[in-house]
N, C-alpha and C positions, 0 to 999 in steps of 0.2 A: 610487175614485180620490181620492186626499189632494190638496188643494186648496193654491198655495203660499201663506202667510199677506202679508197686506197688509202693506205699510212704513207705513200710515199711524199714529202713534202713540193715535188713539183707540179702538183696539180692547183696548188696554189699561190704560187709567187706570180709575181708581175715580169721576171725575167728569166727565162731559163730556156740552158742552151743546149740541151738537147730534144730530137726531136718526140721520142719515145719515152713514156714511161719505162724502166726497170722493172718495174713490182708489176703491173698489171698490162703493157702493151699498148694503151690507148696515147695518141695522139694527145702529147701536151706544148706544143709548138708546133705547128701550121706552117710556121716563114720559111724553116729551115726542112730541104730538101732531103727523101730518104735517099737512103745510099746502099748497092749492094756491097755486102761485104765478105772479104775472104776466112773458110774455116778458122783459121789461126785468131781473128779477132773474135768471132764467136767461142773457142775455146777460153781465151783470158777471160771474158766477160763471165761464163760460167765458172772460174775456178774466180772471180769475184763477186759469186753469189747473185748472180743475177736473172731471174727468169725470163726475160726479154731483152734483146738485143735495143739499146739505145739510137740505135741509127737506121736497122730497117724494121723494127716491129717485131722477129721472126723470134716464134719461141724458142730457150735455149734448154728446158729441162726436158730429159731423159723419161719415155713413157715407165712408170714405175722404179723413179727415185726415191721415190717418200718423201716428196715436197710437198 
């Protein structure tokens, strides 16, 4: 089953410096190590729209937000 490709544009640059996708969670930089992170930066992340946490992967949307 082909998988539709993410809108987000880091899945295709040549540089980018974070290690997670935003939009979909998958691994778009390898170099850069995840990191656990404290509630506090998971909430900013969501109240900037973000479904996945940039730095450990971990999803940040609420089961039954209507995302």
């Amino acid at each position: 089953m082909l998988r539709t490709r993410c809108p987000n544009d880091n899945h295709g640059r040549a540089v980018v410096t974070v290690r997670f996708c935003p939009n979909c969670g998958m691994v778009v930089n390898e170099s850069i190590l995840a990191k656990n992170c404290p509630l506090e930066t998971h909430a900013r992340r969501r109240r900037g729209r973000n479904a996945y946490c940039v730095d450990c992967g971990q999803g940040l949307l609420q089961e039954g937000s209507g995302r």
